[in-house]
C-alpha positions in Angstrom: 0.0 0.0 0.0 1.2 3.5 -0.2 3.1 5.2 2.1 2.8 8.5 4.0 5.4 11.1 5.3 4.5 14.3 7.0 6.1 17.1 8.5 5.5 20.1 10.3 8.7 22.2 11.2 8.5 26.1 13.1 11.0 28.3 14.1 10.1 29.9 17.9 12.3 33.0 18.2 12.5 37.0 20.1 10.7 37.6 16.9 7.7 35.2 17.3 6.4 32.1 15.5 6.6 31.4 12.0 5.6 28.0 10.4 8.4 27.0 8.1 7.2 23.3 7.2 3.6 22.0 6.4 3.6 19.4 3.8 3.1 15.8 3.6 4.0 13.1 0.7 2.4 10.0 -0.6 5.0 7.0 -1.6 3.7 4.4 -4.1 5.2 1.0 -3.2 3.8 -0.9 -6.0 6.0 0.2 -8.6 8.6 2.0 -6.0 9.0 4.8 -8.9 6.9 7.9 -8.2 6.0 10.4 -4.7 3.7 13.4 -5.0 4.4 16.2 -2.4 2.2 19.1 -1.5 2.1 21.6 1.0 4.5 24.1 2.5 8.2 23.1 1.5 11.4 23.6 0.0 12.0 24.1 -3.8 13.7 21.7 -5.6 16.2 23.9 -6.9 20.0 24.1 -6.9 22.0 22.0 -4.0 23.1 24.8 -1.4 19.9 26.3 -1.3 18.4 22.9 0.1 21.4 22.2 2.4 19.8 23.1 6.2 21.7 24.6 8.3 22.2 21.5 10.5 23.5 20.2 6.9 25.5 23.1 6.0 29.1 24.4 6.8 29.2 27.3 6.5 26.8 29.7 8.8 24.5 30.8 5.7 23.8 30.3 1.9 26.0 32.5 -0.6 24.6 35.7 -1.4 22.5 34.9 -4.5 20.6 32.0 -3.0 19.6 34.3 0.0 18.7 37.4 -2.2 16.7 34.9 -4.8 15.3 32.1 -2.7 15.0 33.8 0.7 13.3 31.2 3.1 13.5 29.1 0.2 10.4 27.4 0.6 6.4 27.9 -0.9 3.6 26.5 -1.2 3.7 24.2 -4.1 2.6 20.3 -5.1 5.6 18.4 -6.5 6.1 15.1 -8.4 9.2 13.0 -7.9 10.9 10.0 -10.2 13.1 8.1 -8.1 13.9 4.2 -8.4 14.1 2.2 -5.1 15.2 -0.6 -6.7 19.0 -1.3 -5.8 19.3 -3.5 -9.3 17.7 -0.5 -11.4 20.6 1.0 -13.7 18.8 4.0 -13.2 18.8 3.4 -9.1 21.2 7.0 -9.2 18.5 9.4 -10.6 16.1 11.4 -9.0 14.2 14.0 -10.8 11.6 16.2 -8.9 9.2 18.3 -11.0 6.8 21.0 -9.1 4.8 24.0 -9.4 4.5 26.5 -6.6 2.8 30.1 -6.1 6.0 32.0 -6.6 6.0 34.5 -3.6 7.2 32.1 -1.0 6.8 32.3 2.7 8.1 35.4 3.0 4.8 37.2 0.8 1.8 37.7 3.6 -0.2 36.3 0.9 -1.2 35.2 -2.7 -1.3 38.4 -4.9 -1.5 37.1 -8.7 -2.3 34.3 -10.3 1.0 33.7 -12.0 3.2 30.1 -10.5 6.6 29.0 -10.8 7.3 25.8 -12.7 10.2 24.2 -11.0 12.3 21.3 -12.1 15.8 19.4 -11.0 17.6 16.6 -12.0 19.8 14.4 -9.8 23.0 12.1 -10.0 23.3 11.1 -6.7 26.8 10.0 -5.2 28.4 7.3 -7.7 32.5 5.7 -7.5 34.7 7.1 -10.3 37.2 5.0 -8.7 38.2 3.2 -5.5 38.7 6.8 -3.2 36.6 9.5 -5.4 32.7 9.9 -5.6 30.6 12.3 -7.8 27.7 13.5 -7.7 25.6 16.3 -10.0 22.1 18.6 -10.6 20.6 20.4 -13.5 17.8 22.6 -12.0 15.6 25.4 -13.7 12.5 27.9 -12.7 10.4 29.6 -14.9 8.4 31.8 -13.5 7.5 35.4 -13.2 5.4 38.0 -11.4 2.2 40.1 -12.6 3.1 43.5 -14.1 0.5 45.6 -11.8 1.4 49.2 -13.5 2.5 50.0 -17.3 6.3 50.6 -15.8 8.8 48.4 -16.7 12.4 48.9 -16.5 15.5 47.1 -18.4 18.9 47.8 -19.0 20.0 49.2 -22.7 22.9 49.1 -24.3 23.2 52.4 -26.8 26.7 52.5 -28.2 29.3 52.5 -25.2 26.6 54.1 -22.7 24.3 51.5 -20.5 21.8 52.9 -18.8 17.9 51.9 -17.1 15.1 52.5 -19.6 11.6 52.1 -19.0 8.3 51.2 -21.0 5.3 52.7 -20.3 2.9 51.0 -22.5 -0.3 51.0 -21.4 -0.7 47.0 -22.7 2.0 46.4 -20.1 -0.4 46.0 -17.4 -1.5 42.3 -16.6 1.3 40.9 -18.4 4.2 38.9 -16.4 7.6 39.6 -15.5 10.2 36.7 -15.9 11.7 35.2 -12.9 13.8 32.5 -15.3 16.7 30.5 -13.4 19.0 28.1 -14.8 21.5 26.3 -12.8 24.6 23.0 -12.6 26.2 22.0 -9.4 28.6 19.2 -8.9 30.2 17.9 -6.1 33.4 15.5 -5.7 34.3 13.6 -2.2 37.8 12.2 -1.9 38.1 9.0 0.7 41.7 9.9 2.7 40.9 6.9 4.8 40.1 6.7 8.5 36.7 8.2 7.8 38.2 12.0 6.7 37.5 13.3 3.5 37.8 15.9 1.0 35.5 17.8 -1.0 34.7 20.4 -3.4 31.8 21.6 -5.0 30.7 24.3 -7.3 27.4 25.4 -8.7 26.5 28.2 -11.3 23.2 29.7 -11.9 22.3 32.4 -14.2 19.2 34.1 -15.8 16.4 36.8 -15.7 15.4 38.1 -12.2 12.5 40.4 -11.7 13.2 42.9 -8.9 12.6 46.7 -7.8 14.6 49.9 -8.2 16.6 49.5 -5.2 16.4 45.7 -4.1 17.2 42.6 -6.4 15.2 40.4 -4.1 12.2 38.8 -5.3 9.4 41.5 -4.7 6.9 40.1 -1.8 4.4 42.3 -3.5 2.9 44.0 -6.4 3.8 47.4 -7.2 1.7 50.4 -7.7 1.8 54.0 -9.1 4.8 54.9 -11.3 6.5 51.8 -9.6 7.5 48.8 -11.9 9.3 45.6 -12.1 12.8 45.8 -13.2 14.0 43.2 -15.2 17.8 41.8 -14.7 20.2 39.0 -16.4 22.4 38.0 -13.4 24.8 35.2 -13.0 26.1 34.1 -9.7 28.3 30.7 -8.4 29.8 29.6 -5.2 32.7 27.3 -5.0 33.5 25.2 -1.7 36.8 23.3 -0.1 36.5 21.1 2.7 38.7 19.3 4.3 39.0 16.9 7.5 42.3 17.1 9.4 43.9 15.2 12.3 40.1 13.3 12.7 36.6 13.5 11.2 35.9 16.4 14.1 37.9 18.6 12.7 37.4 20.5 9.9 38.5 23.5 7.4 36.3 25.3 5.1 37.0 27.5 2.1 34.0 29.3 0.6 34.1 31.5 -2.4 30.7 32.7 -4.4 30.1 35.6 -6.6 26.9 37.2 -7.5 26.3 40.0 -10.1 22.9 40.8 -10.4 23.1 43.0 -13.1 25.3 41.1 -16.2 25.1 44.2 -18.2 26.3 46.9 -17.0 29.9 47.0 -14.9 31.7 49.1 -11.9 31.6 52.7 -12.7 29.2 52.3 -15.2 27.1 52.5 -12.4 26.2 55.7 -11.0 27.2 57.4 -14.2 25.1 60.1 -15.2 22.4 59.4 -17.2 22.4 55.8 -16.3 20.0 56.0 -13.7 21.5 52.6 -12.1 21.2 52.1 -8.1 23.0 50.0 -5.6 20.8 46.8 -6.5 22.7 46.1 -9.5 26.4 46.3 -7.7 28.6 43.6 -7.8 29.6 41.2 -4.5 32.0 39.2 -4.5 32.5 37.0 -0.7 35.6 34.8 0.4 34.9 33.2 3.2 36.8 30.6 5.9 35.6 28.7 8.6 36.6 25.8 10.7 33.8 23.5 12.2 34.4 21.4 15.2 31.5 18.3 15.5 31.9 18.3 19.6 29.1 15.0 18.8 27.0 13.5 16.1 24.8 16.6 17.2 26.4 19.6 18.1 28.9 21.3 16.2 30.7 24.2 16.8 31.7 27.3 13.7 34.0 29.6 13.4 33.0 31.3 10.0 34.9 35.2 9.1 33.3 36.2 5.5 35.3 39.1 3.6 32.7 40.7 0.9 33.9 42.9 -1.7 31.7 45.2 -4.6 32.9 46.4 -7.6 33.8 50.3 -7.2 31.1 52.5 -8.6 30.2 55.9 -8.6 27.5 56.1 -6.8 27.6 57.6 -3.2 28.6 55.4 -0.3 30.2 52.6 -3.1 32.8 54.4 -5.1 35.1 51.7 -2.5 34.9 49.0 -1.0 32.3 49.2 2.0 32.9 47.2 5.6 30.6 44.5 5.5 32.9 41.8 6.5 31.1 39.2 9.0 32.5 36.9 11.6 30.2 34.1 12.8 30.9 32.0 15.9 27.8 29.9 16.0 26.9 26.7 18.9 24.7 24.2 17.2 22.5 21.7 18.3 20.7 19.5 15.8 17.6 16.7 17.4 
């Protein structure tokens, strides 16, 4: 017979109460192919931004994956392939497909009919060879968010000048503005014996991102007045090095990830006059290193210092570099 998983998660803070799981799954057994998922739960795209914290080394995601899935999870219904057959040759494949609202948790409610199609691909963990294991993703989105004035920015290229131009068509209203994401990750694990391992992993993502003037977040509402979506190809990636030393307790970390959410135009192309460009389309890029110590199986202790950098520009407050570095010392318990 088919079997059932639910969940229900919450986060109880200073802040208050906020539901962060609801979902439950159905697991046919006849065939032990397909599970259908709906509810309140993560998206099925990319691999950091579905690492939890009690799964992830360093303190939070890279910048993109903050700025583009914040919370990461919505309400959505989801179909997943995976064989549970050990003698399947395609035993090493998942692929989840889903569809969600497209505000996410974050959004106090539903405010236009438009829904994110979501899909990913996996290779889970497979030998290359007697010490090395790989493993892979594909992921996309397509998706967008209702155009609720005729204002729509975009960036134009005329000659050597970039600047923010708008359209103001009054057929602009009701139509949708992409939110299209593309992405790869990989990840390979080396066996150094004695249980300590090294690994590195990288993912890129790029594509369209619908934002506003001065955030490149994804808007938690529809806009009104003169206000319009601004539409932005971006490209981003994060690269990690981990490494076990003296025993599997120890650890090192070494984190870089980029994220430029605005492909088109450059440093001080920004702020230059004319341009009309803001601080949302700046540069970052983030080197961070961290050493973890797992005290137990469930408490770990992380000592995480980030060093961010933007691109110089020449608008006021980022013509340099601005102090944003963050050091994390973080106690964590995991049941």
């Amino acid at each position: 017979k088919p079997g059932v998983q639910i969940v229900f998660q919450f986060d109880a803070n200073e802040r208050g109460f906020t539901v962060r799981d609801v979902w439950g799954r159905i697991v046919e057994n006849k065939f032990k192919l397909f599970s259908f998922t709906t509810g309140i739960f993560a998206r099925p795209f990319g691999y950091e931004i579905n690492l939890s914290s009690s799964d992830r080394e360093s303190p939070e995601r890279g910048r993109m994956s903050q700025l583009h899935a914040k919370s990461e999870r919505d309400l959505g219904a989801m179909l997943s392939f995976e064989v549970r057959q050990k003698s399947s040759p395609l035993k090493n494949i998942r692929i989840d497909l889903a569809v969600f609202n497209g505000q996410g948790i974050n959004a106090t409610s539903e405010f236009d009919n438009t829904k994110d199609l979501v899909g990913r691909i996996i290779l889970k963990p497979v030998p290359i060879s007697k010490t090395i294991q790989l493993s892979a993703g594909a992921s996309f989105l397509h998706g967008g968010l209702q155009n609720n004035t005729k204002y729509i920015y975009t960036t134009e290229t005329t000659g050597a000048i970039k600047r923010t131009v708008v359209d103001s068509a009054a057929s602009n209203v009701g139509t949708t503005s992409p939110r299209h994401y593309y992405g790869a990750d990989m990840q390979l694990k080396f066996n150094n014996g004695h249980n300590r391992f090294t690994e590195l992993r990288a993912e890129f993502i790029t594509g369209i991102q619908t934002g506003t003037a001065n955030n490149p977040e994804t808007p938690t509402a529809l806009l009104t007045g003169t206000d319009g979506f601004h539409q932005r190809h971006f490209t981003g990636a994060y690269f990690y090095l981990l490494q076990h030393f003296f025993s599997p307790q120890h650890q090192l970390l070494i984190k870089y990830d980029w994220y430029d959410p605005n492909s088109k135009v450059k440093g001080k192309g920004i702020g230059a006059a004319g341009s009309n460009f803001t601080a949302a389309n700046i540069k970052y890029n983030t080197l961070g290193f961290g050493y973890l110590y797992y005290v137990t199986e469930n408490i770990k202790l992380v000592l995480y210092y980030a060093r961010a950098w933007n691109e110089k520009t020449l608008l006021p407050g980022y013509t340099n570099d601005v102090k944003d570095n963050v050091f994390t010392c973080r106690l964590q318990y995991r049941f």
